[in-house]
Predicted model as a PDB file, atoms N, CA, C, CB and O in Angstrom, pLDDT in the B-factor column:
MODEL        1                                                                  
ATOM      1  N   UNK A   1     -53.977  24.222  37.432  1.00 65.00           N  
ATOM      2  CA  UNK A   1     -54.911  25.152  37.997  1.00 65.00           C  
ATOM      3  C   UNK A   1     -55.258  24.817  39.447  1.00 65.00           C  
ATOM      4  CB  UNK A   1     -56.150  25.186  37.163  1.00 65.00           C  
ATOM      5  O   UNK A   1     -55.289  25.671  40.333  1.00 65.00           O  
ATOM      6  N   UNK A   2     -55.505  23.575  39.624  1.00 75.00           N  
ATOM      7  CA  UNK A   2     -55.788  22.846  41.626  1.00 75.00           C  
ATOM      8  C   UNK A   2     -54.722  23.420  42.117  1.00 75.00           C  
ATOM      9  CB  UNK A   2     -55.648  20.798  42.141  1.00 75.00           C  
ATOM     10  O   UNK A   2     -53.605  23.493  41.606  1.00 75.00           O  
ATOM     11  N   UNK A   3     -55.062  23.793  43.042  1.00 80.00           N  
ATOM     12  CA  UNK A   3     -54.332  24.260  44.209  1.00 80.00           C  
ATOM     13  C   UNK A   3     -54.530  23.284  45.643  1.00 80.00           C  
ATOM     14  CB  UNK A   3     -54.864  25.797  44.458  1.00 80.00           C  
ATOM     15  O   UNK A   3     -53.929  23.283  46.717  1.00 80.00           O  
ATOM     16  N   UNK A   4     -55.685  22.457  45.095  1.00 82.00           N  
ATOM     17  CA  UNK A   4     -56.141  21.430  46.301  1.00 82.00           C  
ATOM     18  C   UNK A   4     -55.116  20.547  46.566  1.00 82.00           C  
ATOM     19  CB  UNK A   4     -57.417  20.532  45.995  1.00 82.00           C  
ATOM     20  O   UNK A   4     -54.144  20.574  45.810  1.00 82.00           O  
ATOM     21  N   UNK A   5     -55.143  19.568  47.728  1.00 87.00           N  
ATOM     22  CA  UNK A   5     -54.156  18.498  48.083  1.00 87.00           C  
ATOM     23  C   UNK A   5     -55.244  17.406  49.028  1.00 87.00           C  
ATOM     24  CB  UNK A   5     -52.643  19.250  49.080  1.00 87.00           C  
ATOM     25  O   UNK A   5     -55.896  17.609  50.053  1.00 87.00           O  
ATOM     26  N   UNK A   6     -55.107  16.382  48.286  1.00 88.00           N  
ATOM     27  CA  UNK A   6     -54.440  16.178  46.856  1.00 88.00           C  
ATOM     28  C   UNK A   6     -55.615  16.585  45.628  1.00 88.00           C  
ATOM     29  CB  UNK A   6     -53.911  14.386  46.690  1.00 88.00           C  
ATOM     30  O   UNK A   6     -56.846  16.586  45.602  1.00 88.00           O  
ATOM     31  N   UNK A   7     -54.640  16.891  44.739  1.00 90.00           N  
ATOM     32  CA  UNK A   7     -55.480  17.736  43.483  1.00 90.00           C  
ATOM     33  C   UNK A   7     -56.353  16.737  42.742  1.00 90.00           C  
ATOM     34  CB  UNK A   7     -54.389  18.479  42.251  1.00 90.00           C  
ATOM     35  O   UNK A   7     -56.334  15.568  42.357  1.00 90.00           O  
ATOM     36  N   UNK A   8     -57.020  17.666  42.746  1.00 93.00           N  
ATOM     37  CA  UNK A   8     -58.429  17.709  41.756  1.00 93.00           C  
ATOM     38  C   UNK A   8     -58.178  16.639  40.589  1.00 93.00           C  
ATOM     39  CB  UNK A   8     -58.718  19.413  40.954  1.00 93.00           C  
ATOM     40  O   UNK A   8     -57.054  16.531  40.099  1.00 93.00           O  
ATOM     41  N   UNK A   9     -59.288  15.825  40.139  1.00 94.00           N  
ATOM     42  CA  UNK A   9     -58.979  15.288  38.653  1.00 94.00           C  
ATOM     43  C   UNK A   9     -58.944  16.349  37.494  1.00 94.00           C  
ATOM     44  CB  UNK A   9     -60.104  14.230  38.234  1.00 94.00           C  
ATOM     45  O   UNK A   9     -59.753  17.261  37.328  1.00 94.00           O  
ATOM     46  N   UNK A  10     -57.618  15.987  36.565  1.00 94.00           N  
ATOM     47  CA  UNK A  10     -57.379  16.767  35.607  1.00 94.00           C  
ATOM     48  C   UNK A  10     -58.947  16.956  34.509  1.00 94.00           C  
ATOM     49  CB  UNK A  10     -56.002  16.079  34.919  1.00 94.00           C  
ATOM     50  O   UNK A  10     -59.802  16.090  34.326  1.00 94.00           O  
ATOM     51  N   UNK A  11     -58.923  17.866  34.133  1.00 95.00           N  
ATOM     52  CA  UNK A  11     -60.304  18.174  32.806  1.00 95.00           C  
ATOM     53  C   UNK A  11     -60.348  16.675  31.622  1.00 95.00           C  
ATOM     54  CB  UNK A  11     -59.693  20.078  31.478  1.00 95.00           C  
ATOM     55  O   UNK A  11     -61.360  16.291  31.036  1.00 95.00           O  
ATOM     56  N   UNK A  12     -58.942  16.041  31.522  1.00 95.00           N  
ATOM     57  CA  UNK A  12     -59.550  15.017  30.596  1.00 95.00           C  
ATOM     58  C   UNK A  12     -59.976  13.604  31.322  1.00 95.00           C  
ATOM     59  CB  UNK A  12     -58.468  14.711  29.430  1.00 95.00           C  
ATOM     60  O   UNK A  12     -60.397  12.609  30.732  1.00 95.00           O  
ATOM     61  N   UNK A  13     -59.721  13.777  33.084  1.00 94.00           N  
ATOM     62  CA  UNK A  13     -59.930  12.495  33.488  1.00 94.00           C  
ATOM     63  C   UNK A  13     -61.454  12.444  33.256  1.00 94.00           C  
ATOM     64  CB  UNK A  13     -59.411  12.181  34.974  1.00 94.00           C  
ATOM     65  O   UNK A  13     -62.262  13.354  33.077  1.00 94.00           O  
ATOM     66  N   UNK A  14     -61.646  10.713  33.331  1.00 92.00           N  
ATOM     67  CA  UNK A  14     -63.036  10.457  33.289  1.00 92.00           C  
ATOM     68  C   UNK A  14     -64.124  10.970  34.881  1.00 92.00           C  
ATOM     69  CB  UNK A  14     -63.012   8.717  32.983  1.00 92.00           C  
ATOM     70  O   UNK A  14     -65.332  11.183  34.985  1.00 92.00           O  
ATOM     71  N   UNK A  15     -63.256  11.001  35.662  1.00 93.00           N  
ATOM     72  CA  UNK A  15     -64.011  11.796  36.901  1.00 93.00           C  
ATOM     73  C   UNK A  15     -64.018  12.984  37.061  1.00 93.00           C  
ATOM     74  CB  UNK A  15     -63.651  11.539  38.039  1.00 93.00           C  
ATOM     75  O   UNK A  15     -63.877  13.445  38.194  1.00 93.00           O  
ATOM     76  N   UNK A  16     -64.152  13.634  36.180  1.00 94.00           N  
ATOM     77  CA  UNK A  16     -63.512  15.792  36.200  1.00 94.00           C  
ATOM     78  C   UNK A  16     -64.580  16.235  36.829  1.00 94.00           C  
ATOM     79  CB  UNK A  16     -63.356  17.024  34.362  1.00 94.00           C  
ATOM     80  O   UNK A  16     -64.459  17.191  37.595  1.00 94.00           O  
ATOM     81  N   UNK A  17     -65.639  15.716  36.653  1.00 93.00           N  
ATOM     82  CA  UNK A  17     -66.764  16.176  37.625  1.00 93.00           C  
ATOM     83  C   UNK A  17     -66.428  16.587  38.765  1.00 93.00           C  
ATOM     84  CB  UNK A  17     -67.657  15.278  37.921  1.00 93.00           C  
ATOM     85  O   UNK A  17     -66.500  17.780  39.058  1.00 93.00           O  
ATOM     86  N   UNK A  18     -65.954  15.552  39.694  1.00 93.00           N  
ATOM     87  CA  UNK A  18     -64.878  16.204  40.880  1.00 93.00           C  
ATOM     88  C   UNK A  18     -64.433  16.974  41.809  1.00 93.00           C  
ATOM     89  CB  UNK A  18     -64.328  16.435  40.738  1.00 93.00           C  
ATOM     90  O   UNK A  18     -64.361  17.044  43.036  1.00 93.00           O  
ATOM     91  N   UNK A  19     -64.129  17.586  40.784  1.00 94.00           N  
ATOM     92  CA  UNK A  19     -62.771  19.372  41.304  1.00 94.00           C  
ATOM     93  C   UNK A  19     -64.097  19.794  41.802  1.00 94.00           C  
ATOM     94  CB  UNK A  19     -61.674  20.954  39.617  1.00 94.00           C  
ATOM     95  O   UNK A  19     -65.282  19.559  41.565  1.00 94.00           O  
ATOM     96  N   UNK A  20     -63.288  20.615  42.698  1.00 94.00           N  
ATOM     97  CA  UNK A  20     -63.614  21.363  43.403  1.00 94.00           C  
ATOM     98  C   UNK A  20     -64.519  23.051  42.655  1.00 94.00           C  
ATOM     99  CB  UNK A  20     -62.292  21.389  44.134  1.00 94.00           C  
ATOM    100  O   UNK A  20     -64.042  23.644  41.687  1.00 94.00           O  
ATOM    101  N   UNK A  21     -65.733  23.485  43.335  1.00 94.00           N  
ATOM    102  CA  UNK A  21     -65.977  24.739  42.286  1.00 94.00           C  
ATOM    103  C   UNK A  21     -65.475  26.045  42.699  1.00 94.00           C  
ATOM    104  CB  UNK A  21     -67.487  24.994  42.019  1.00 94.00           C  
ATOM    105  O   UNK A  21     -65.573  26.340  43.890  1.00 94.00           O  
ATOM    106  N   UNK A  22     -64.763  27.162  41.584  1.00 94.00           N  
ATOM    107  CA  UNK A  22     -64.496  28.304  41.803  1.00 94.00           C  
ATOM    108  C   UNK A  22     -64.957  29.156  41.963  1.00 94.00           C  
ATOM    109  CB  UNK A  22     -64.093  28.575  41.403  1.00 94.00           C  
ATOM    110  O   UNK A  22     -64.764  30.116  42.708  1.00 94.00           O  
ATOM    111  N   UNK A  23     -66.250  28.681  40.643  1.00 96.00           N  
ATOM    112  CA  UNK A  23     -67.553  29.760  40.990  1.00 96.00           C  
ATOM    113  C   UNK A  23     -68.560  29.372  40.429  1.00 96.00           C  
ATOM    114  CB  UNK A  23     -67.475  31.212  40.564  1.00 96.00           C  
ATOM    115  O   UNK A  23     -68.671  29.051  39.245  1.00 96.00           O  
ATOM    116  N   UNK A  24     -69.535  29.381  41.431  1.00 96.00           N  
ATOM    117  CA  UNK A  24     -70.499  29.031  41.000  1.00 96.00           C  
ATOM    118  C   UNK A  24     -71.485  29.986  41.274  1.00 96.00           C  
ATOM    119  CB  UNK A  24     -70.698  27.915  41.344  1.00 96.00           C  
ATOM    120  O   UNK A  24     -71.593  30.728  42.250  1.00 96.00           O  
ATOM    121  N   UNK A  25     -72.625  29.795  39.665  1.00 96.00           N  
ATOM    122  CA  UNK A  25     -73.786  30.354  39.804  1.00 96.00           C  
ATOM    123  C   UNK A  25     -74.954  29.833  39.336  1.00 96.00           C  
ATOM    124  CB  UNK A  25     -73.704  31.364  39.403  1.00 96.00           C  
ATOM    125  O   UNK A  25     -75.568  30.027  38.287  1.00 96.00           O  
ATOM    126  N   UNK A  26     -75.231  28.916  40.588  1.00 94.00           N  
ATOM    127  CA  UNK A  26     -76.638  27.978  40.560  1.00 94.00           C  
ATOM    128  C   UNK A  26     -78.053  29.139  39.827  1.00 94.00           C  
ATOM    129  CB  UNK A  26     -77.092  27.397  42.666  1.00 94.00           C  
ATOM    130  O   UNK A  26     -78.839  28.407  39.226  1.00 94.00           O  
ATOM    131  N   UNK A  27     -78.442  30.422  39.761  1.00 96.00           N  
ATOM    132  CA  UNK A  27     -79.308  31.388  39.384  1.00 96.00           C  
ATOM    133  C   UNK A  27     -78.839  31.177  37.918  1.00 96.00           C  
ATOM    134  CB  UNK A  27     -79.183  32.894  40.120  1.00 96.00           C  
ATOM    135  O   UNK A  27     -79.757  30.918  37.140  1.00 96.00           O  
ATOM    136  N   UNK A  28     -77.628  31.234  37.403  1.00 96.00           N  
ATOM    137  CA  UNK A  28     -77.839  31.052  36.067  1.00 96.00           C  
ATOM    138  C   UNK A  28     -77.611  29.616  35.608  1.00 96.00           C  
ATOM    139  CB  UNK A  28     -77.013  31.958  35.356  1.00 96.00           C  
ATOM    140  O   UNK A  28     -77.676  29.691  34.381  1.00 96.00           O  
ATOM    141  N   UNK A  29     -77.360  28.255  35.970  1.00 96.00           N  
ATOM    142  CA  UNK A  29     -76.933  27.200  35.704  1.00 96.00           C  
ATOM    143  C   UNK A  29     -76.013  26.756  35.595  1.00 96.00           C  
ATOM    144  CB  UNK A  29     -77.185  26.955  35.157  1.00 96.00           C  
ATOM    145  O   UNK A  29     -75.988  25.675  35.008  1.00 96.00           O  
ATOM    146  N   UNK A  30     -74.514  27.448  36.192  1.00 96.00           N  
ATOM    147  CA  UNK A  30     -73.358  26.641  35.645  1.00 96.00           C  
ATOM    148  C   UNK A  30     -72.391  26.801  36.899  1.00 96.00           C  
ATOM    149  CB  UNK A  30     -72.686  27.249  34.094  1.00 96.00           C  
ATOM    150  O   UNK A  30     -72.601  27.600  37.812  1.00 96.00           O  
ATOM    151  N   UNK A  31     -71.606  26.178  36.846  1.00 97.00           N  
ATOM    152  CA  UNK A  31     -69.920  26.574  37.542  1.00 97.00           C  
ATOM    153  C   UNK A  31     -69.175  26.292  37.134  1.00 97.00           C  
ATOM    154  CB  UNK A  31     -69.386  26.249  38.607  1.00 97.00           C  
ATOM    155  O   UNK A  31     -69.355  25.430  36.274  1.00 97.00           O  
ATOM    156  N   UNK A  32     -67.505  26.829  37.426  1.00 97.00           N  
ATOM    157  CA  UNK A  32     -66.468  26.790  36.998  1.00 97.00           C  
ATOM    158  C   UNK A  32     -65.641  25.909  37.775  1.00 97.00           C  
ATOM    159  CB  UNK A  32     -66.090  27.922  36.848  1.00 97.00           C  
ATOM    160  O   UNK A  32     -65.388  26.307  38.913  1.00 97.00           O  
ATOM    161  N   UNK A  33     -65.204  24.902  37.454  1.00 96.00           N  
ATOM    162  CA  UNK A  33     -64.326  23.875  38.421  1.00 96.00           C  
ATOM    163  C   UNK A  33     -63.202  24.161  38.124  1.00 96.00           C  
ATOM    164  CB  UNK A  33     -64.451  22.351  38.311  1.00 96.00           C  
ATOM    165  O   UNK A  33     -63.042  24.755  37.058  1.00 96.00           O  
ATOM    166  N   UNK A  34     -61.929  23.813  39.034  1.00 94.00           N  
ATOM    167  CA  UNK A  34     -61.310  24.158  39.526  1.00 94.00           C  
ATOM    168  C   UNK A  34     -59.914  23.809  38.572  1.00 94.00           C  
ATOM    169  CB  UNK A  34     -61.621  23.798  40.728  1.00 94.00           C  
ATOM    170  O   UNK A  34     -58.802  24.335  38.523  1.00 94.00           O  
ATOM    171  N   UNK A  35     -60.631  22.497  37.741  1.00 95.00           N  
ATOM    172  CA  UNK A  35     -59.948  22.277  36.517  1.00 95.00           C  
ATOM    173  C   UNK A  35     -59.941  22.874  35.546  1.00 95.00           C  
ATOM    174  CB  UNK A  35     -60.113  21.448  36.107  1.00 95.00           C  
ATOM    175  O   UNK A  35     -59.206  22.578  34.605  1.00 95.00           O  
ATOM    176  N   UNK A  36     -60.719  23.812  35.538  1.00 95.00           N  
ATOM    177  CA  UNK A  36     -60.887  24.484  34.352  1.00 95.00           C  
ATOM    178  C   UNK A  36     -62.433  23.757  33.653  1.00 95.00           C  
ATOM    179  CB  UNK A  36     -59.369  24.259  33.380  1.00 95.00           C  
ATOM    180  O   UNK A  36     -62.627  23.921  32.448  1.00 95.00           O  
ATOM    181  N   UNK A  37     -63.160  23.205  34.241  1.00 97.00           N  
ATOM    182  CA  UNK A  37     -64.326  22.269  33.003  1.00 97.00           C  
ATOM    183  C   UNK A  37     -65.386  23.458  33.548  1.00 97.00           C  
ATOM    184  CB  UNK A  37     -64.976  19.959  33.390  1.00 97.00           C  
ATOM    185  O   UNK A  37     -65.341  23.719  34.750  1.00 97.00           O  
ATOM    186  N   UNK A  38     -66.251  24.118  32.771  1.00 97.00           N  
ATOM    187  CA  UNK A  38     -67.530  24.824  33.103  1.00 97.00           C  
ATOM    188  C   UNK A  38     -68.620  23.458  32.960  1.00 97.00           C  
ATOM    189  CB  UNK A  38     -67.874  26.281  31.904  1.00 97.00           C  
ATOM    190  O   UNK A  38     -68.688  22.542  32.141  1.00 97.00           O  
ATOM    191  N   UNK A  39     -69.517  23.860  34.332  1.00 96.00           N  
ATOM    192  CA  UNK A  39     -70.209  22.466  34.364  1.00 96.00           C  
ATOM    193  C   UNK A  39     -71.538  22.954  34.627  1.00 96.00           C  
ATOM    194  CB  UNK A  39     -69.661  21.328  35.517  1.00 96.00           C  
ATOM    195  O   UNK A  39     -71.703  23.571  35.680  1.00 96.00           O  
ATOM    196  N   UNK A  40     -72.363  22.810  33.970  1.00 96.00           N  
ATOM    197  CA  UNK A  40     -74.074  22.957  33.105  1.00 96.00           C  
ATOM    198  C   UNK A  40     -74.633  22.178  34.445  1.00 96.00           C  
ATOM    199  CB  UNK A  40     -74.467  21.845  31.064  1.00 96.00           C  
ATOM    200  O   UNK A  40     -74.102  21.221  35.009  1.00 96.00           O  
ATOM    201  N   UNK A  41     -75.930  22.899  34.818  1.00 94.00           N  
ATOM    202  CA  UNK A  41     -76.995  22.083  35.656  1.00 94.00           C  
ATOM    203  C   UNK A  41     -77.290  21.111  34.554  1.00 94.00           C  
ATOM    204  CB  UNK A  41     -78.439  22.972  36.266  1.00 94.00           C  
ATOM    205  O   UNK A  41     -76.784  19.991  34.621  1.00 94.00           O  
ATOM    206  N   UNK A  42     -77.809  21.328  33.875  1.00 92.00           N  
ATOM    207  CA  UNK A  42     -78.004  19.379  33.200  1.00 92.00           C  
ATOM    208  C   UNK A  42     -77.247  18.942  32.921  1.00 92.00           C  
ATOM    209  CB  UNK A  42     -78.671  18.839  32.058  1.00 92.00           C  
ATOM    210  O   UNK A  42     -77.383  18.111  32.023  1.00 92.00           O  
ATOM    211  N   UNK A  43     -76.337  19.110  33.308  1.00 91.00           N  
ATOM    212  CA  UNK A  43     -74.774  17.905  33.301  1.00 91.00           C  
ATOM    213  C   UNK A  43     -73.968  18.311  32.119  1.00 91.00           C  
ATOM    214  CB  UNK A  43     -75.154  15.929  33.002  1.00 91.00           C  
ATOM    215  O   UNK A  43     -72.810  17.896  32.148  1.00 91.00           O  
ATOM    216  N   UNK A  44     -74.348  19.107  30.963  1.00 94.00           N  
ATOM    217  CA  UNK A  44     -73.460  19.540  30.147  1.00 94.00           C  
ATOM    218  C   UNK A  44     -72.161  19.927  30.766  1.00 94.00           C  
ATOM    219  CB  UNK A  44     -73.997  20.515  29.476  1.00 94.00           C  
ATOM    220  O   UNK A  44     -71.842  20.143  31.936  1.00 94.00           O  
ATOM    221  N   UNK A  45     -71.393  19.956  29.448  1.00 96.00           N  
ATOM    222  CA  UNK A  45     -69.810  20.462  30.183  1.00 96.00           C  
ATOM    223  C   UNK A  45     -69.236  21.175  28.376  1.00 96.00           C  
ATOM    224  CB  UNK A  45     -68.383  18.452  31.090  1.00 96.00           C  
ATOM    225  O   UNK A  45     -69.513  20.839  27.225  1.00 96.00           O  
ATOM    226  N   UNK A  46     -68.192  22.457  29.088  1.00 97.00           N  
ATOM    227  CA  UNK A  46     -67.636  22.835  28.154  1.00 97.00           C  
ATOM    228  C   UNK A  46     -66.249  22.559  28.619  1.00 97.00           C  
ATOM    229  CB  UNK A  46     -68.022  24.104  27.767  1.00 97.00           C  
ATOM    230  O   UNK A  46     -66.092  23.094  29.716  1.00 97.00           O  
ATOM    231  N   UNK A  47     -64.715  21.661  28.039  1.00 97.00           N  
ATOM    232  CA  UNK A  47     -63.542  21.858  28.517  1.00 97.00           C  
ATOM    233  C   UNK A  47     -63.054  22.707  28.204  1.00 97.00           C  
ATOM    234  CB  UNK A  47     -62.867  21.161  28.432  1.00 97.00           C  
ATOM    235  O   UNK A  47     -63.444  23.442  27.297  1.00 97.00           O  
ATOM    236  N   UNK A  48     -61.751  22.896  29.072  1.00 96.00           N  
ATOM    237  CA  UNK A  48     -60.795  24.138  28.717  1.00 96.00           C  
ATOM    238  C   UNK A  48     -60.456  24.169  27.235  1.00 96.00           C  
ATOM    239  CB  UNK A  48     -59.369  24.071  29.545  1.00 96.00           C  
ATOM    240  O   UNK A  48     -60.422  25.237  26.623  1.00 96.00           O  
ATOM    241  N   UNK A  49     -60.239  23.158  26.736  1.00 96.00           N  
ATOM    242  CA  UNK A  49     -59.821  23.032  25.202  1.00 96.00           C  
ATOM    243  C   UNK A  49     -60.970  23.643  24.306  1.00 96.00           C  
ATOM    244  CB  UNK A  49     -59.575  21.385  24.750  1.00 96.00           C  
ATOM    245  O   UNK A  49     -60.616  24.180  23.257  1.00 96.00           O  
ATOM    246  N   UNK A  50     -62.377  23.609  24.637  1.00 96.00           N  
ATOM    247  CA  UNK A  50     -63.611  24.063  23.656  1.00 96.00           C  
ATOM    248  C   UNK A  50     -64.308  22.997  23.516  1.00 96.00           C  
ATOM    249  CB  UNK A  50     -63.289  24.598  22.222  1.00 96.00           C  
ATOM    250  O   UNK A  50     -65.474  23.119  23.142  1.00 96.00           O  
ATOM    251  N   UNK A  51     -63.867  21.943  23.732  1.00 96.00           N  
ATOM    252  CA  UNK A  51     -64.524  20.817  23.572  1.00 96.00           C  
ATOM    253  C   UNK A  51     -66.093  20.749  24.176  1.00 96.00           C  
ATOM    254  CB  UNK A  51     -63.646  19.837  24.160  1.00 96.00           C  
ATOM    255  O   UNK A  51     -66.292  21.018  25.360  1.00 96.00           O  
ATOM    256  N   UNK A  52     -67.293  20.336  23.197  1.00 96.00           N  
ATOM    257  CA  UNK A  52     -68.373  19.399  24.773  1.00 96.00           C  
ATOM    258  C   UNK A  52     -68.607  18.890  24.983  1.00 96.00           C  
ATOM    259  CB  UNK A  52     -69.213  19.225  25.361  1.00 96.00           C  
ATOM    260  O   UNK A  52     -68.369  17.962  24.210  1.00 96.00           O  
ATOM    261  N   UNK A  53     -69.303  18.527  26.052  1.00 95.00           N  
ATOM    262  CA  UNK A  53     -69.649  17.454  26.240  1.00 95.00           C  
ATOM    263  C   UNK A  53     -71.117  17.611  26.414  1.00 95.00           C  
ATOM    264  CB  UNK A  53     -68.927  16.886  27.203  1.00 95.00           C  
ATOM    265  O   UNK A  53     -71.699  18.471  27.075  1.00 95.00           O  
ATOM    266  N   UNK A  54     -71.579  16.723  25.771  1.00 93.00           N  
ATOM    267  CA  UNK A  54     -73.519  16.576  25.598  1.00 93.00           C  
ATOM    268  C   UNK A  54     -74.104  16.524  27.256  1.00 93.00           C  
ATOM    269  CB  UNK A  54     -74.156  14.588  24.596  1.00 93.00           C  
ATOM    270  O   UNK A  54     -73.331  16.119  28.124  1.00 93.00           O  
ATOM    271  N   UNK A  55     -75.142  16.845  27.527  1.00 92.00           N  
ATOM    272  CA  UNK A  55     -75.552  16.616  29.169  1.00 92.00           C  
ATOM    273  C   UNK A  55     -75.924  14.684  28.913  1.00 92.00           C  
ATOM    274  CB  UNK A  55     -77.465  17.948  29.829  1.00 92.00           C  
ATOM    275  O   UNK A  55     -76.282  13.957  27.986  1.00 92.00           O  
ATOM    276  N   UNK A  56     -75.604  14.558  30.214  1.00 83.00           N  
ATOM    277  CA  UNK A  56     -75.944  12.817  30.953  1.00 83.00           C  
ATOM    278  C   UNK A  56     -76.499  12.390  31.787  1.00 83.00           C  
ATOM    279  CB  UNK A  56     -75.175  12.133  31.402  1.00 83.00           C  
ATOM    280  O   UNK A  56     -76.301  11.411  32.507  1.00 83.00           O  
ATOM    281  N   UNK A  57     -77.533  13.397  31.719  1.00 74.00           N  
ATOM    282  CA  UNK A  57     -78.220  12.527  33.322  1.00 74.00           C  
ATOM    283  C   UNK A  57     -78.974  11.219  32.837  1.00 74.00           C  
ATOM    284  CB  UNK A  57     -79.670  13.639  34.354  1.00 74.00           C  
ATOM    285  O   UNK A  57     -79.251  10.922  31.675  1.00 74.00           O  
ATOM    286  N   UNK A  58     -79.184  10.659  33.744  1.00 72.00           N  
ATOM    287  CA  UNK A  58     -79.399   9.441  33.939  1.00 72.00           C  
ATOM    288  C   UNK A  58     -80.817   9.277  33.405  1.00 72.00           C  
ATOM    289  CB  UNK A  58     -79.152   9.067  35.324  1.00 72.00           C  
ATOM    290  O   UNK A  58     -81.592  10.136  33.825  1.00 72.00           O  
ATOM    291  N   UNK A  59     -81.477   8.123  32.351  1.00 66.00           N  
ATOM    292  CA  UNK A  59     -82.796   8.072  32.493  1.00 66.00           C  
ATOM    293  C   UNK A  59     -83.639   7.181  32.598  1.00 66.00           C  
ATOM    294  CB  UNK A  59     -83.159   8.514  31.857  1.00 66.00           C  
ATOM    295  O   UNK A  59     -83.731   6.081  32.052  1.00 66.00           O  
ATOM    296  N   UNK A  60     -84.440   7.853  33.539  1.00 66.00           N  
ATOM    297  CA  UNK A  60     -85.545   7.294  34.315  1.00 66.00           C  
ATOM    298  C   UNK A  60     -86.270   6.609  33.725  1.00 66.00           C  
ATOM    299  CB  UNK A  60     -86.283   8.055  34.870  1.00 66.00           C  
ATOM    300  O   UNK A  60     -86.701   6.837  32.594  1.00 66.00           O  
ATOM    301  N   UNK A  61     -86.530   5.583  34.472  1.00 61.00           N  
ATOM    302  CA  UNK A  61     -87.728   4.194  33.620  1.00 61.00           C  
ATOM    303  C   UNK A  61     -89.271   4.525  34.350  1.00 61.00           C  
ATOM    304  CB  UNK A  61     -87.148   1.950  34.221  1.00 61.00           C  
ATOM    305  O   UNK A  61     -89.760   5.064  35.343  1.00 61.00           O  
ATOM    306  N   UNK A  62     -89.523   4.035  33.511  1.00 60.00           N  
ATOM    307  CA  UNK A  62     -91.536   4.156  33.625  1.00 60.00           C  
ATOM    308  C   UNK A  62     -91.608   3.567  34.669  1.00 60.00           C  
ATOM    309  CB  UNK A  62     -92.752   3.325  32.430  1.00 60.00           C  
ATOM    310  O   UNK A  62     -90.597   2.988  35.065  1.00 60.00           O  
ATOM    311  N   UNK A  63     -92.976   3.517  35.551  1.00 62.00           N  
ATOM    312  CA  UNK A  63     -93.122   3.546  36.598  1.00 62.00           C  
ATOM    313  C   UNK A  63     -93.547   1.538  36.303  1.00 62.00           C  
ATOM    314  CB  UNK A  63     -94.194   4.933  37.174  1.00 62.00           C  
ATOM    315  O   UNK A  63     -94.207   1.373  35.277  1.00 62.00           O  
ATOM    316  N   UNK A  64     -93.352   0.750  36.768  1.00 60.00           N  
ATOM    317  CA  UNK A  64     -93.773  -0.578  36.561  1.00 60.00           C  
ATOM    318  C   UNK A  64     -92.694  -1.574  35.781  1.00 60.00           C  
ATOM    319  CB  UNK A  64     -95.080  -0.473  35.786  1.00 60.00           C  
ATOM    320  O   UNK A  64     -92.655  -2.796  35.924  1.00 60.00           O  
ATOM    321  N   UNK A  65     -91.768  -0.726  34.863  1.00 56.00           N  
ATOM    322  CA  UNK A  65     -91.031  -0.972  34.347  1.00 56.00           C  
ATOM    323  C   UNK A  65     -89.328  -1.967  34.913  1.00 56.00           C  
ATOM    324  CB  UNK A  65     -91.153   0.181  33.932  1.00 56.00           C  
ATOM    325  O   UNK A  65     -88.973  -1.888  36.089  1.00 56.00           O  
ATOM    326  N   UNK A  66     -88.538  -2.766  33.931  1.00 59.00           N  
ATOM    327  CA  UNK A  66     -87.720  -3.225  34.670  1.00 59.00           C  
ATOM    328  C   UNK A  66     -86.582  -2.802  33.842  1.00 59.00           C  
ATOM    329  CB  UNK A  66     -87.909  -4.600  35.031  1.00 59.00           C  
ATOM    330  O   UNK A  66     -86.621  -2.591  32.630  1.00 59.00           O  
ATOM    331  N   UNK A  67     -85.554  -2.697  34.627  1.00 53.00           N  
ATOM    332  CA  UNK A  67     -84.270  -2.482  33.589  1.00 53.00           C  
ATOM    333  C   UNK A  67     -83.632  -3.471  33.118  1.00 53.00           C  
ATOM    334  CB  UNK A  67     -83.229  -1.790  34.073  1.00 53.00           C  
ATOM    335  O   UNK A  67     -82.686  -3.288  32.352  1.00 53.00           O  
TER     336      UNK A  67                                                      
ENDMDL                                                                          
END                                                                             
């Protein structure tokens, strides 16, 4: 599907995040990368295959707190 150079990470690499977007529509929450992965404002993801992926953002520690 990339047409980029050099191309995009494929939908099963661990960096698919990546690619480049085709379309995006920040008003409803999502875009379409270039790999084919639809990618969720909270980090969800649907792959080309149907597969999902759960959202991942990162979480935040209490204020005083240590990791």
């Amino acid at each position: 599907m990339c047409q980029h150079t050099p191309p995009c990470p494929t939908a099963e690499a661990s960096d698919r995040e990546a690619a480049h977007p085709t379309v995006a529509h920040p008003e409803q929450g999502w875009s379409l990368l270039c790999n084919g992965v639809l990618l969720f404002e909270d980090t969800g993801e649907l792959l080309p295959d149907g597969q999902i992926v759960a959202p991942h953002r990162p979480v935040a520690l209490a204020a005083g707190s240590t990791a």
